[in-house]
N, C-alpha and C positions, 0 to 999 in steps of 0.2 A: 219692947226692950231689946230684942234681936237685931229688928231695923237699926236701932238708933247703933248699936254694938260696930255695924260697918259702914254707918255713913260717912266717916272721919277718914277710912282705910280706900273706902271707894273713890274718895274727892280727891285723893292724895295719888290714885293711880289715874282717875282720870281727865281733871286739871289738865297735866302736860300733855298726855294724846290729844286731847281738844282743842288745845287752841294749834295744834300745828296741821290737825283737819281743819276748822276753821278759816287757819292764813289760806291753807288749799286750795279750799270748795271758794274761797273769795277771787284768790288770783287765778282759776281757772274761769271763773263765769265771768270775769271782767276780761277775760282773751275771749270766749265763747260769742259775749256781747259784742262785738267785733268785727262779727264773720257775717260774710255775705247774708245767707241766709236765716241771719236772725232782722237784719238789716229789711230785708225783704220780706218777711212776716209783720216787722211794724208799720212798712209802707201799706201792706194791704189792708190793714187797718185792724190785726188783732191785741186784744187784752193784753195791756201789759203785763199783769199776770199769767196769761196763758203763754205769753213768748218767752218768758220768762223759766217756767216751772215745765212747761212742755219740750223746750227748742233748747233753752241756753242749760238751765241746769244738768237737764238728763245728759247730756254731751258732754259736762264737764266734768259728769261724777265717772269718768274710766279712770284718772288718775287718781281721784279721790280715794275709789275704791281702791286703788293696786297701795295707795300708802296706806289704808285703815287695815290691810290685810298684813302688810306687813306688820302694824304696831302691835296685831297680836301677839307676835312673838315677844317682844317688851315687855307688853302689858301681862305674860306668862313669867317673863322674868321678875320682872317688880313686883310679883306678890309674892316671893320668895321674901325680899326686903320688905316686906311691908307688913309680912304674917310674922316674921322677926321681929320688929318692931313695937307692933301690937298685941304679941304672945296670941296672934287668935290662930283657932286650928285652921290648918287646910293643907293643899299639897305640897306650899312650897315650904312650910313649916315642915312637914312629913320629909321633906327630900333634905332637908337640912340634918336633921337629927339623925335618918337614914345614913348620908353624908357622915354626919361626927363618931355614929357606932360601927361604922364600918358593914351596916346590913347592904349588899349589893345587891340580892335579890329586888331588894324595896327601890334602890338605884335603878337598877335598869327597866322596872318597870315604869317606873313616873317619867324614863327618858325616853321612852317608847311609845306608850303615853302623850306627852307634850309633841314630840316628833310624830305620832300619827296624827292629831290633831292641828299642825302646821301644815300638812301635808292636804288633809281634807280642806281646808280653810284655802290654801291653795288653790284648789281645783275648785274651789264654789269661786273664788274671784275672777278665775276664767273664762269659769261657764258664764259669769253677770256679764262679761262683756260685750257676750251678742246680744242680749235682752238688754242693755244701755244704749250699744249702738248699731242699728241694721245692718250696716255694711259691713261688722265683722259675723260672719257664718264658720261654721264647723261645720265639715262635710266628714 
């Protein structure tokens, strides 16, 4: 009965993030497909699958990732509207009512909150980019 409670609230925030990761992850692997040495893996006669999910995707997903790290921040705002919406609990619900009683304690902590949490999310998209692509290193 829980599950079913936020299947409607989940589809509703995550629909729009997905298909613009989607259009993404597409238009970037069809530039990736392109590039010398993906070119050069199918001459030598590897798995289109393997050239594929090895060569062309992992390459493509730096951009991928820098937009799906941004969307968090959205997809933190739109459950504000969406816990509105659906009267179900949670923080953006809490930050609302916070908001209309005037409790700023309850304010500045969910904004503190949200903003360390952008911040973290941040720094993990950064650090993927060396483990995505070799050549970028952090020394």
């Amino acid at each position: 009965r829980n599950l079913q409670q936020f299947l409607l609230p989940a589809a509703v925030l995550g629909f729009r993030l997905s298909a613009a990761t989607m259009r993404m992850t597409r238009s970037t692997v069809l530039e990736v497909l392109r590039e010398d040495y993906v070119r050069t893996a199918w001459a030598k006669g590897l798995a289109g699958r393997i050239v594929v999910y090895k060569h062309a995707l992992k390459n493509a997903l730096i951009p991928v990732v820098t937009i799906v790290g941004g969307q968090i921040g959205v997809l933190l705002a739109g459950t504000v509207v969406v816990e509105s919406i659906f009267a179900l609990p949670g923080m953006g619900r809490l930050t609302v009512e916070a908001i209309l009683y005037r409790d700023y304690p309850v304010v500045q902590t969910n904004v503190m909150l949200v903003a360390g949490t952008l911040v973290t999310l941040n720094l993990l998209v950064d650090l993927s980019y060396a483990w995505l692509d070799p050549r970028i290193r952090y020394r």
